[in-house]
N, C-alpha and C positions, 0 to 999 in steps of 0.2 A: 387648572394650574398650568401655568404657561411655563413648559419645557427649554431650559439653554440647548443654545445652537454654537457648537461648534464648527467656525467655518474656516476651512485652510486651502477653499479655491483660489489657483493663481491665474484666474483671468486668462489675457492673454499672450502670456509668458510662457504658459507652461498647461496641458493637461492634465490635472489632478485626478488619480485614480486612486480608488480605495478599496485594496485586495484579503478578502478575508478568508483566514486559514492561515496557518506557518507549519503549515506542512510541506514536501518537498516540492508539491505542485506550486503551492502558496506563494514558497518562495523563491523557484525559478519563474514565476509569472512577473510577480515581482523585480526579479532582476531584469528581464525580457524587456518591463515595462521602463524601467532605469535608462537600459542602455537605449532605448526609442526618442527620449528627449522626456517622457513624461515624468512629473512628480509624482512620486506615489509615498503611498503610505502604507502598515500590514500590521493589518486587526488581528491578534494572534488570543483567544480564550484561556489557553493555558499560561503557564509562567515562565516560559521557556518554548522559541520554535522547536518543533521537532518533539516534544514532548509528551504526547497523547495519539500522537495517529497511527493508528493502524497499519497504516500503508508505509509505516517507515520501514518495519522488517518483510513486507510482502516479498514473497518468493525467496525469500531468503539473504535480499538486496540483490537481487542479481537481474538487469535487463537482459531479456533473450530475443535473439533476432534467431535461432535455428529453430527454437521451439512455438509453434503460431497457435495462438488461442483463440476462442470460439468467442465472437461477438457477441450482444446481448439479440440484435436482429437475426444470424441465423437461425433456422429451426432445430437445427442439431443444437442448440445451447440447453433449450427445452429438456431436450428427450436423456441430454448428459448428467444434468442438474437430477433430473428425475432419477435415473441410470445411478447416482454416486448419492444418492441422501440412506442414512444409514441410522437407526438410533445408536445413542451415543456409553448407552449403557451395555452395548453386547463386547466379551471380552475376547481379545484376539486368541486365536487357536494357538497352539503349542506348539514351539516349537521345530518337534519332532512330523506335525501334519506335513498333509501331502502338500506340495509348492502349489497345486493348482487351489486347493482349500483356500490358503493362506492369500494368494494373489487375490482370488475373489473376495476375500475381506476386505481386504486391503483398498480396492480399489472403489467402496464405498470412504471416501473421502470429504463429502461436504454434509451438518449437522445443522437439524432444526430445533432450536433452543424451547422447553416445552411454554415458557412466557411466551412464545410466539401467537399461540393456540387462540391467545386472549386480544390478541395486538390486532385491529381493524386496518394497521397501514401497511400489514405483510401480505393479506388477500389484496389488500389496491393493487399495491407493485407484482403480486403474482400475475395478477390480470392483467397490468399493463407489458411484463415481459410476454405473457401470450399474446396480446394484440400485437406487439414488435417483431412478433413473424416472419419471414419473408422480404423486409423492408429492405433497399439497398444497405450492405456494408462498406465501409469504408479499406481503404487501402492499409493492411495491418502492418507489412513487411515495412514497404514508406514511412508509416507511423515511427515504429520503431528504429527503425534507421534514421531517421531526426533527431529523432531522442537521446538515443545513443549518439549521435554527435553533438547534440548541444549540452550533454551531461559532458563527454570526454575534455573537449574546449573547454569547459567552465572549471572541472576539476584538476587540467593542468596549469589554469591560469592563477586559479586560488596558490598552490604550492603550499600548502598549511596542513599535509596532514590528513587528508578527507578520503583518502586509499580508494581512490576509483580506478579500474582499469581495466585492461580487455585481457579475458581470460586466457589466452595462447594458446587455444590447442587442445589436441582432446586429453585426454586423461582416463588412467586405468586403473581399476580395482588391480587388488594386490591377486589376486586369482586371475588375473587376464581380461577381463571381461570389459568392452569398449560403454563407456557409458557418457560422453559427450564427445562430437569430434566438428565443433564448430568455432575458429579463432575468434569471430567478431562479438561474441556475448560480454558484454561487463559485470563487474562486478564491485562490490562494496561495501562500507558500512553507511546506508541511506543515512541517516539519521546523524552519522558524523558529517555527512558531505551537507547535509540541508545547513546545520548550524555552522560550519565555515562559509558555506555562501548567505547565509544569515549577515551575518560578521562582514562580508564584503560589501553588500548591498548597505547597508550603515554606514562604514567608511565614502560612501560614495553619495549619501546625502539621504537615503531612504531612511524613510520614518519608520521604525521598528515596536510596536505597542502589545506586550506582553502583560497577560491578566485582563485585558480586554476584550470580552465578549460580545456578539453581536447579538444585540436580543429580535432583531427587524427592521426589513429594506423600508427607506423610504422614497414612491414611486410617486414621478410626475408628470401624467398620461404615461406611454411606453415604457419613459426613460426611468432606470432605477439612477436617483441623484445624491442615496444618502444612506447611512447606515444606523439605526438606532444602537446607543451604547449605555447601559446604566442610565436610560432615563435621559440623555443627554440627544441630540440631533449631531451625527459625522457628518458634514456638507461634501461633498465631491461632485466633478463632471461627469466620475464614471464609476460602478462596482463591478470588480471582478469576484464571485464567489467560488472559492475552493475550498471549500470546509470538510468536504468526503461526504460522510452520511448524513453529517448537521446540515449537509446543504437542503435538502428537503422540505423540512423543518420551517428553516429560514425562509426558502424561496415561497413557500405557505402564505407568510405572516404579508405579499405581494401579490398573494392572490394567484400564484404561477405554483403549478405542480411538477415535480422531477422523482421520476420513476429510480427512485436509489433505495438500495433496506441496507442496513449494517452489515457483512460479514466480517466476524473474528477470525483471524487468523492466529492459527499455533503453532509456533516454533522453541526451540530449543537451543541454545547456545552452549556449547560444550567447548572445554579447556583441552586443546590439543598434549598429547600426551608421546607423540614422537613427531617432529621435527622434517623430520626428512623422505616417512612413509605417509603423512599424509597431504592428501591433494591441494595442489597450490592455485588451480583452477577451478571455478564455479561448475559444478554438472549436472546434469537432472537424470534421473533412474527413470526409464519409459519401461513396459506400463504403469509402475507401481507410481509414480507422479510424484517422489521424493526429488526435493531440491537443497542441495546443497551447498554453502562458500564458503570458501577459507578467507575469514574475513581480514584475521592480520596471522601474527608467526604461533600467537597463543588460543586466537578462539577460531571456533567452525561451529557454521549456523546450519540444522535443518528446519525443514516444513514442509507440509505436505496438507495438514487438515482445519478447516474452517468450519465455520459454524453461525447462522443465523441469530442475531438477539437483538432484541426489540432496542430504539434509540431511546439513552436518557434511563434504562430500570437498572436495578442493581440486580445484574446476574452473575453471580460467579463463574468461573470458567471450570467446565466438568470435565473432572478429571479423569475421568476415562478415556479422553483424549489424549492426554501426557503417556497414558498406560499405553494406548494406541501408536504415536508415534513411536515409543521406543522399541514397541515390538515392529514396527513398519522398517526401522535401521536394521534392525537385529534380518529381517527377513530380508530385506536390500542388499543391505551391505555386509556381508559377515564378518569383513576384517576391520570394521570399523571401530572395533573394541580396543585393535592393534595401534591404532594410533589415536584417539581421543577418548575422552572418558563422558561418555554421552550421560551415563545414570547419575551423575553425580552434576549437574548442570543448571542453568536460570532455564525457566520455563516461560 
């Protein structure tokens, strides 16, 4: 049965690229790709950019340039991963325990889904971060400091709303206690900033294709030229994939492999509940590895704990996590009851 071909190459007028994912990467690639001269297009699976990706709440929206995280190449990534995996069913300690008890809990932080046990493609990607040992790392500080400028630029040029901004400064617990004192970190709500630059890249002629999944690249020798869609042939000169964990998957069905496994992330959005005691800056609680933003005047986001699950199963999200995080504030932050109402919150 001979397959339609959808083709919207423009020759040479223009570079036609066809960007999969509408996620924030999706779509600052996207826009990146706009403002270069190219035509693009953006394959988005859900119904809605911004809609489904994980990485829309990571760390709580907040980019950090004080706080530098470990690569998948160093060694120490390994032995941290190993160091914070914790099963997901043991219940935090009371309380009234010793801080050091409680710290220790606490700081097992990352969770292996038991569906994992049965998943063939979570031993690949374990192997392959063990072989990634040692390899040259990339410039993280640099990284991040791009980033953070080309997120700041983008969201003061939108003006619509997308609350992005640099945190000012450190910020104190109501008992004294210093728990970020770095002005350059941003902060936000990801997921409102992706769908206003959604929104602008459309006004500006980007092809926007929501409900459209990509089911498989189609490659011609090296060159990936195409995207399979429901059966259909996307023609393009070029694909860019940022799908997050789908990319895997996808780069598979091209006969190329990408050492990615799912992590969930869990956080909590809680309704500010005083105004003027609680924190107007983004901060992270070292060691406990709580991240917190005040994302507008009425909500404040944490996160702190993840958890491995196979891509594509139906696994619920265990809830002795939630249990976990709230006991993780309650030990962090003790006055944090004072000004938000964290138990009563979206999950």
């Amino acid at each position: 049965m001979r397959r339609a071909v959808v083709d919207v190459r423009r020759g040479a007028r223009a570079l036609h690229v066809a960007v999969v994912g509408g996620g924030i990467v999706g779509v600052s690639t996207a826009d990146e790709l706009a403002r270069r001269g190219c035509a693009v297009t953006l394959l988005e699976a859900a119904p809605a950019v911004a809609g489904v990706s994980s990485a829309m709440h990571g760390n709580a929206g907040t980019l950090w340039r004080s706080v530098r995280g470990a690569t998948p190449c160093e060694p120490s990534t390994l032995w941290q991963t190993l160091r914070s995996l914790s099963p997901s069913s043991l219940q935090p300690p009371p309380p009234g325990a010793p801080v050091a008890e409680r710290r220790a809990f606490h700081a097992r932080n990352t969770f292996v889904h038991a569906a994992c046990a049965a998943d063939p493609a979570f031993y690949r990607w374990a192997l392959a971060l063990f072989r990634a040992l040692g390899t040259p790392s990339y410039d993280w500080p640099a990284a991040h400091a791009d980033a953070q400028r080309y997120l700041l630029e983008r969201a003061a040029a939108l003006d619509s709303g997308a609350n992005v901004r640099v945190a000012g400064g450190e910020v104190r617990s109501a008992g004294g206690a210093l728990l970020s004192a770095d002005a350059n970190d941003a902060q936000g709500d990801s997921a409102l900033y992706t769908k206003a630059l959604a929104a602008d890249c459309k006004a500006r002629g980007v092809r926007v294709w929501t409900s459209t999944p990509a089911r498989a690249l189609l490659m011609q020798g090296d060159a990936c030229v195409g995207v399979e869609v429901d059966g259909a042939l996307f023609e393009a000169d070029a694909v860019v994939v940022c799908a997050g964990a789908a990319t895997a998957p996808l780069l598979r069905t091209a006969g190329r492999y990408a050492p990615i496994y799912p992590l969930r992330g869990y956080s909590i959005t809680a309704r500010v509940t005083d105004e003027a005691r609680a924190p107007a800056a983004s901060f992270f609680v070292d060691p406990e590895h709580l991240y917190c933003t005040r994302l507008d005047d009425k909500r404040v986001r944490f996160t702190c704990y993840g958890e491995f699950v196979p891509l594509g199963r139906r696994t619920p999200p265990t809830k002795a996590l939630e249990v976990r995080l709230k006991s993780l504030i309650a030990h962090a932050l003790p006055d944090a009851a004072d000004w938000c109402d964290y138990n009563v919150c979206d999950v």
